[in-house]
C-alpha positions as CSV (number, residue, x, y, z in Angstrom):
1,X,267.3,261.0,31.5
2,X,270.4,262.0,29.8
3,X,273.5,262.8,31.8
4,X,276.1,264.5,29.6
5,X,280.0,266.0,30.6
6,X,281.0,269.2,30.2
7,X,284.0,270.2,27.4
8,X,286.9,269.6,30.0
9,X,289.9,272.3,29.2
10,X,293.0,271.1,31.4
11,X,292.7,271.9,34.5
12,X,289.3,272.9,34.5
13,X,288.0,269.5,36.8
14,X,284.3,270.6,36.2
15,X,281.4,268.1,35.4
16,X,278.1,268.7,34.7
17,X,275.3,266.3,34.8
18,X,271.8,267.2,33.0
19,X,268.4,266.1,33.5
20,X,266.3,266.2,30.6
21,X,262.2,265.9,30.2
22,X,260.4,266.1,27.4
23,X,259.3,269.3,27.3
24,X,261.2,270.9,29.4
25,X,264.9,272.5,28.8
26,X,267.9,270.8,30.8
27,X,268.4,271.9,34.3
28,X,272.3,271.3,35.0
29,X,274.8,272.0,37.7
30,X,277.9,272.7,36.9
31,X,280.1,270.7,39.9
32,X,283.3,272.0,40.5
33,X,286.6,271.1,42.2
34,X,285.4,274.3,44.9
35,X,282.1,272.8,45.3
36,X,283.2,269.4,45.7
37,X,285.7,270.8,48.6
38,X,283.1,272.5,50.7
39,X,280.6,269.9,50.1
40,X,282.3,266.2,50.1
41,X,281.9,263.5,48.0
42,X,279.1,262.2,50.1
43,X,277.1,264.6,50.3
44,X,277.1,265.3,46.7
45,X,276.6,261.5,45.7
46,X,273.6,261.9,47.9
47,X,272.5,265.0,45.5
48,X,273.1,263.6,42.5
49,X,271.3,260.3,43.3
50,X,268.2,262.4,44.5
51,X,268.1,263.6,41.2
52,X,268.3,260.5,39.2
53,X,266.0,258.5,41.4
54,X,263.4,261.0,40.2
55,X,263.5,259.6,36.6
56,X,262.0,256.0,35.5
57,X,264.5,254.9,33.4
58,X,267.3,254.9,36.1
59,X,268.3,250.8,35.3
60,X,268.1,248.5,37.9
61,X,271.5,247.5,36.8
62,X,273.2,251.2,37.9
63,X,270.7,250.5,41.3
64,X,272.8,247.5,41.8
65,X,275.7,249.2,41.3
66,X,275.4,252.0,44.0
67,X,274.5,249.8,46.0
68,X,277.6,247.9,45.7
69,X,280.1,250.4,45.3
70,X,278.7,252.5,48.1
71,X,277.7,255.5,46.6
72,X,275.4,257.2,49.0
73,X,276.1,259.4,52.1
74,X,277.8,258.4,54.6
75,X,279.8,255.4,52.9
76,X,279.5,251.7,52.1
77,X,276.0,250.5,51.6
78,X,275.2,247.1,53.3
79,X,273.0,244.5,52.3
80,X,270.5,243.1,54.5
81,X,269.0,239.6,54.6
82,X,266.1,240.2,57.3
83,X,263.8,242.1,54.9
84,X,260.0,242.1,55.9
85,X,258.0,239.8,53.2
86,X,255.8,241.6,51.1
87,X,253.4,239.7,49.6
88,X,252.2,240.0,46.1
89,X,252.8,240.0,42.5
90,X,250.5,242.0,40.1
91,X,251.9,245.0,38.4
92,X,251.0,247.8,41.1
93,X,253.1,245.7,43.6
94,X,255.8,245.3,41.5
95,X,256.4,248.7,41.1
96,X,256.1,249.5,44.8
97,X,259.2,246.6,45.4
98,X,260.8,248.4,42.3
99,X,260.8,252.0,43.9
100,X,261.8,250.6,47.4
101,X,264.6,249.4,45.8
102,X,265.1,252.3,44.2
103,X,264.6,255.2,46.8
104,X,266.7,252.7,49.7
105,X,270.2,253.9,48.0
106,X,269.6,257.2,49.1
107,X,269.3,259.3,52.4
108,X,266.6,261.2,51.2
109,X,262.9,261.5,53.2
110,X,260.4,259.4,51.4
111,X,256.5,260.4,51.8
112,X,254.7,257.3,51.4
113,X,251.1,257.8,50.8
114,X,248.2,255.4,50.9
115,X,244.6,254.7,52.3
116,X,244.7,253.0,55.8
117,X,245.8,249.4,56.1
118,X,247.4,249.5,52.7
119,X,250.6,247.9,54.5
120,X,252.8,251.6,54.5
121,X,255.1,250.7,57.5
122,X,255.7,248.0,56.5
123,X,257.1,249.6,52.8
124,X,259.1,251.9,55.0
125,X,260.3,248.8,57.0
126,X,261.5,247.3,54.0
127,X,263.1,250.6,53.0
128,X,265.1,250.7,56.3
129,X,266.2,247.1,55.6
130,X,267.8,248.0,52.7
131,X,269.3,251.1,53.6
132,X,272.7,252.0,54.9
133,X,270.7,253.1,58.5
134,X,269.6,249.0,58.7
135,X,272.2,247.9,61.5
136,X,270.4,250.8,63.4
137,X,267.2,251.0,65.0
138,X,263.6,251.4,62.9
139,X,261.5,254.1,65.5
140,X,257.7,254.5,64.6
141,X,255.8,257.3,65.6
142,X,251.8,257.4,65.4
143,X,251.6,261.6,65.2
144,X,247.8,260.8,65.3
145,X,247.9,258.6,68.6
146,X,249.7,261.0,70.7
147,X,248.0,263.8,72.5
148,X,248.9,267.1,71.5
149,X,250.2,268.4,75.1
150,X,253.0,265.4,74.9
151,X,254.2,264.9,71.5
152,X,256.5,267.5,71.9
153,X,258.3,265.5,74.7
154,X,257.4,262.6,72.8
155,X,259.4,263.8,69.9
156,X,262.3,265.7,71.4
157,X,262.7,264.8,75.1
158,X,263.4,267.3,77.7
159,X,265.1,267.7,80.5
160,X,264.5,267.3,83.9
161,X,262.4,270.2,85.5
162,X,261.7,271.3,82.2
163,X,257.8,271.2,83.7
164,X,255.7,270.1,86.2
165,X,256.2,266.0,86.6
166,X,259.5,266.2,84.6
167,X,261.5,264.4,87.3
168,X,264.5,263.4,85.3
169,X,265.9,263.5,81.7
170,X,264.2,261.8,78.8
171,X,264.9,261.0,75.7
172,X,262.8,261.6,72.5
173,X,261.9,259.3,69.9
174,X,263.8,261.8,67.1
175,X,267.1,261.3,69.1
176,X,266.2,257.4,70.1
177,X,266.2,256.9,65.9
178,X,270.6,257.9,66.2
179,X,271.5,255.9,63.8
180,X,268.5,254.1,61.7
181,X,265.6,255.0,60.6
182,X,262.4,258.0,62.5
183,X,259.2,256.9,60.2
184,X,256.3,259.3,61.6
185,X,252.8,257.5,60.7
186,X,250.3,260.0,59.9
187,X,252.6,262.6,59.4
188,X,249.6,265.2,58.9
189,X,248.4,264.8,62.3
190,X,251.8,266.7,63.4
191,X,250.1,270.0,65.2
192,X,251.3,273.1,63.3
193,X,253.3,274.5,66.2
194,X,255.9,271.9,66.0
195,X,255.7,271.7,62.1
196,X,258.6,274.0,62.7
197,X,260.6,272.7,64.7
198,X,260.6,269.7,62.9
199,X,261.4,271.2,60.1
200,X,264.6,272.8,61.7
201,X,265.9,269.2,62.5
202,X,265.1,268.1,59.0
203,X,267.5,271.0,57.5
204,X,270.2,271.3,60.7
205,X,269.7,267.6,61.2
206,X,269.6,269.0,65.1
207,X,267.2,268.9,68.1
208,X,266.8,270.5,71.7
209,X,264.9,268.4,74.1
210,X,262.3,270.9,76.1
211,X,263.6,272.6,78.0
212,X,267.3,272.9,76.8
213,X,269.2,275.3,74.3
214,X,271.7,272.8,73.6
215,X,271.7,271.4,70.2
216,X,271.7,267.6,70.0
217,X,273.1,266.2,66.7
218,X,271.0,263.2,65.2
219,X,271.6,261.3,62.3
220,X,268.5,259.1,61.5
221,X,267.2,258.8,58.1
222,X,263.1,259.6,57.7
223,X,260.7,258.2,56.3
224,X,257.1,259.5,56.6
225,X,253.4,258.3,55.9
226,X,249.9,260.2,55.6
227,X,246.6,258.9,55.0
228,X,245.2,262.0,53.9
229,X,245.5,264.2,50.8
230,X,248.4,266.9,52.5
231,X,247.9,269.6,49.4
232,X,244.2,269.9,51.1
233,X,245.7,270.2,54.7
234,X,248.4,273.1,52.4
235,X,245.3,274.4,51.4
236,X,243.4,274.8,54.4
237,X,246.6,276.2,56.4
238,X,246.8,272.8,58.5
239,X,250.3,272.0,57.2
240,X,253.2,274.3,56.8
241,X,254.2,274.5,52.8
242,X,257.8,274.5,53.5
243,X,257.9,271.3,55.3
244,X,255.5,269.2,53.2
245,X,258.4,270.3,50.4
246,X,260.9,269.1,52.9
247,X,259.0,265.4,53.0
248,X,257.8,265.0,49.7
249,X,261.4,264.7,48.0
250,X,260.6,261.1,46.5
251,X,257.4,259.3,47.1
252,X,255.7,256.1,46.9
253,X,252.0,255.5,46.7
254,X,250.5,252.1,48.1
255,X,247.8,251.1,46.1
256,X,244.3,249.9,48.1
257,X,243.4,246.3,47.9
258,X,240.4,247.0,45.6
259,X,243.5,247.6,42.7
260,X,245.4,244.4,43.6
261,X,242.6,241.9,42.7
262,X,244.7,239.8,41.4
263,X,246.6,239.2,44.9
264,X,244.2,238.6,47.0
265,X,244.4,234.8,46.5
266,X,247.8,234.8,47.2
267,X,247.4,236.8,49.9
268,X,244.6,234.8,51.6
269,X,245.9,231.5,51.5
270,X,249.5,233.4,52.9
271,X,247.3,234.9,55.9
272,X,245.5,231.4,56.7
273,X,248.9,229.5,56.6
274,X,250.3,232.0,58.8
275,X,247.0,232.2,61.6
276,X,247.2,228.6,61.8
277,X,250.8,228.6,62.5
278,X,250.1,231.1,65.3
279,X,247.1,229.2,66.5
280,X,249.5,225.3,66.0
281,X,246.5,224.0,64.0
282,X,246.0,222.1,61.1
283,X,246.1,223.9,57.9
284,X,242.5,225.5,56.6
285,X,242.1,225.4,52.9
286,X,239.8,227.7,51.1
287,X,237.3,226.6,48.5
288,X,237.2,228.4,45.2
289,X,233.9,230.2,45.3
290,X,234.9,232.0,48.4
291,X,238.3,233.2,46.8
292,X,235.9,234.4,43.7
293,X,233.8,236.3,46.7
294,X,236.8,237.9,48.1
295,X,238.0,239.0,45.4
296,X,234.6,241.2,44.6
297,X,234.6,242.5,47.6
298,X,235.4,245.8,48.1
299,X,237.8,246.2,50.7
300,X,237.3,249.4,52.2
301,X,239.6,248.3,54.8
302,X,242.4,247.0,52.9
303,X,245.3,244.6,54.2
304,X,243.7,245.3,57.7
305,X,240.7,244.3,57.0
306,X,241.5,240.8,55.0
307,X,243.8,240.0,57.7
308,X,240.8,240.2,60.5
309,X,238.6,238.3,57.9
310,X,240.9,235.5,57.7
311,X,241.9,235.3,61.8
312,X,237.9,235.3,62.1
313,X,237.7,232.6,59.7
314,X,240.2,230.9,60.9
315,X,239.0,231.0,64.6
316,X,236.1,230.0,63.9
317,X,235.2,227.7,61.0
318,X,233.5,224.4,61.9
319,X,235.8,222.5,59.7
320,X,239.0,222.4,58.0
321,X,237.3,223.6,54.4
322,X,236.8,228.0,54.7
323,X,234.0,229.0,52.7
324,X,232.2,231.7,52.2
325,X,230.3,231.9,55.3
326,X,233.3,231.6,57.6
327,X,234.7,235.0,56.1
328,X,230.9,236.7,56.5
329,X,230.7,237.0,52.5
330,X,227.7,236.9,50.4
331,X,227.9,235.7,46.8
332,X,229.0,238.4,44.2
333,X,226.1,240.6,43.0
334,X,225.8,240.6,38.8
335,X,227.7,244.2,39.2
336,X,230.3,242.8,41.2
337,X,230.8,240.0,39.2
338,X,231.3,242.3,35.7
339,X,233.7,244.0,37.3
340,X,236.0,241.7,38.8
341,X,238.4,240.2,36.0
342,X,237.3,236.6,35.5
343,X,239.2,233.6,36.2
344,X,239.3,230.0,34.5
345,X,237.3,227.9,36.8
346,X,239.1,226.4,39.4
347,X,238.0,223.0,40.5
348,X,237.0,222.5,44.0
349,X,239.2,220.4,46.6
350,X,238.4,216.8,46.9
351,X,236.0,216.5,49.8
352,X,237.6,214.9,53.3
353,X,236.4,211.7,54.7
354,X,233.3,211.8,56.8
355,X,234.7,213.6,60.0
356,X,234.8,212.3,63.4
357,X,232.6,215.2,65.1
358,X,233.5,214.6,68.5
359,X,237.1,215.0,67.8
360,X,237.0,217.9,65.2
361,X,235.3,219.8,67.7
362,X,238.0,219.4,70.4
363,X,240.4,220.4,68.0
364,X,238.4,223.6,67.1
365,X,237.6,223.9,70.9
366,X,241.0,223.6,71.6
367,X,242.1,225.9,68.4
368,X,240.0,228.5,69.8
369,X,241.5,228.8,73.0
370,X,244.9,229.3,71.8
371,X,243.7,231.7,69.6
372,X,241.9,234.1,72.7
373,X,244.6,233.8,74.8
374,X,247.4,234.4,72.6
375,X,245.0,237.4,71.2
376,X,244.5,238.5,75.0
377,X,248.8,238.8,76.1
378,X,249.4,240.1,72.5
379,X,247.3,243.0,73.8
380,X,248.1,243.2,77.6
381,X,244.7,241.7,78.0
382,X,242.7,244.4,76.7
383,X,239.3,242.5,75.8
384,X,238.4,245.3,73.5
385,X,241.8,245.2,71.5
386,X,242.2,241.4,71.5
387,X,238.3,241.1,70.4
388,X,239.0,243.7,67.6
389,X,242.1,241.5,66.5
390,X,240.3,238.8,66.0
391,X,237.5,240.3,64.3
392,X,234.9,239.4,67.2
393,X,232.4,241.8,68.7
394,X,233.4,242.6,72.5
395,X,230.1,240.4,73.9
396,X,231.4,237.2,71.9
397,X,234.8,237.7,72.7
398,X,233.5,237.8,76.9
399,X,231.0,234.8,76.3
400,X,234.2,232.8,74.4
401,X,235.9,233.4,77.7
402,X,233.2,232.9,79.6
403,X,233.1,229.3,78.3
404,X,236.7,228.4,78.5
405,X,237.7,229.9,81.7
406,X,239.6,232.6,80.7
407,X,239.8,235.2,83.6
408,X,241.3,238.8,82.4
């Protein structure tokens, strides 16, 4: 990127900065003391930082400085210390923690895009965090999870007698976000008809709950999420053009599991010390031969799915040593094994003392309990929810209750 000043003749008090790719001749915008009047110096830090953040070699160094000096709509920028963790550090990661550092300066929507359980709230979390929208509060909306007759309501409000049942005024999750941060999870379940509307709040930053002509101003930064490829959904007429430009102003893609090999140690032994923390047991360790198996397997369900592995492992290992059995793994097949990067044999943990059965399975007896019943009020005691958390079929998870006494 090259960023070059116009010849200044006195009085003049134009600037203009120029993006160059190879390739491709400069685009530049000539800013002038007229346009810097009608606009404000906020708003055009914010479109000047949209344009930089496009380009790689923005320094982290100049990152820090915005930051610092405030240079984004709306004013100062504040620093926030209760980031979510984000586990890992292989190359694909540390370019997702590079652009969430680099796309948190400005008040631009970010698409982030990503198979399921690839951990993309919690990237827009992090974004939020960092943002100057952090002291606010961080909505989530599942467009996928809500039925189509209420997502309108869902997302605007309405007033009362607006319809049948509308008994008083409600609020909308768009105009809940005041402040922080709307992300909308699957973004390209949002049914067409509203596409627009959403769009108009996007560009007038303004919403009318159902029925109401009364604009509501809202200032909430978005951030948005989709599973699925949304040029097919332009291409099938699913998703309005205009909007999906709206969105897709800088993006960040969450790479599966299957391309962060080189994590998935880190990750499991992360997951294990933080299960047994929840369940107040003794900390499992993981022999090497079940980290090799883990690491060839494919991971269809990402994050998710190593998560649910681990709470099961966890849960339900005889012993404080997990191996391949208590995560349901087989060994690596030959054609797994080429094509999983190899590492230097590890050697395995020492083994324990001999183990005094009786008690070890009091402990697990007692480990297990915890772990249902915290499972259970985590999910209003919905069997099938808490049994899917733990990554139990719903007939274990009733004869585990069964045993212990567990009413639901």
């Amino acid at each position: 990127m090259a960023a070059s000043r116009t010849d200044r003749t006195p009085g003049s008090g134009n600037w203009s900065p120029s993006v160059t790719e190879p390739g491709r001749a400069a685009d530049s915008t000539v800013i002038s003391k007229g346009l810097l009047t009608s606009l404000g110096t906020a708003k055009l830090a914010n479109i000047v930082l949209e344009a930089c953040l496009r380009h790689e070699d923005v320094s982290e160094n100049a990152l820090d400085a915005i930051a610092k000096s405030g240079l984004r709509a709306g004013g100062p920028g504040q620093g926030h210390a209760g980031e979510p963790l984000m586990v890992g550090n292989c190359e694909a990661m540390k370019k997702v923690l590079r652009a969430i550092r680099r796309l948190a300066v400005t008040d631009a929507p970010v698409l982030i895009t990503g198979e399921s359980g690839t951990g993309k709230e919690l990237t827009a979390l992090a974004i939020h965090e960092r943002s100057r929208y952090s002291e606010g509060p961080f909505v989530t909306v599942n467009c996928g999870g809500l039925p189509a007759s209420l997502i309108a309501t869902e997302l605007f409000g309405h007033e009362k007698g607006a319809f049948t049942g509308a008994g008083g005024r409600r609020t909308g999750h768009i105009e809940a976000a005041e402040g922080g941060t709307l992300f909308l999870d699957e973004v390209g379940d949002l049914p067409l008809e509203l596409q627009g509307n959403f769009l108009r709040f996007l560009e007038e930053k303004t919403i009318e709950r159902v029925g109401s002509i009364k604009p509501i101003k809202v200032d909430a930064r978005i951030l948005a999420a989709t599973n699925v490829d949304l040029e097919e959904a332009l291409a099938a007429g699913r998703f309005r053009r205009d909007l999906f430009f709206r969105l897709d102003v800088l993006r960040i893609r969450m790479p599966p599991l299957r391309e962060r090999r080189d994590d998935i140690e880190i990750l499991t032994r992360y997951f294990i010390q933080q299960t047994c923390q929840e369940m107040n047991c003794a900390e499992r360790q993981v022999v090497g031969r079940a980290i090799d198996a883990l690491k060839s397997h494919a991971w269809p369900g990402n994050i998710r799915e190593l998560i649910s592995k681990v709470r099961r492992a966890v849960v339900m290992a005889e012993g404080e040593m997990l191996d391949m059995a208590d995560f349901e793994l087989d060994y690596p097949s030959a054609a797994d094994a080429a094509a999983t990067p190899q590492s230097p044999p590890r050697p395995e943990p020492e083994p324990a003392p001999a183990p005094d059965t009786a008690g070890l399975s009091a402990v697990r007896a007692d480990a297990e309990q915890r772990a249902i019943v915290g499972a259970l009020e985590r999910n209003h005691y919905n069997v099938s929810a808490a049994a899917n958390e733990l990554g139990v079929s719903r007939t274990t998870m009733y004869k585990r209750m069964s045993g212990y006494g567990i009413e639901h």
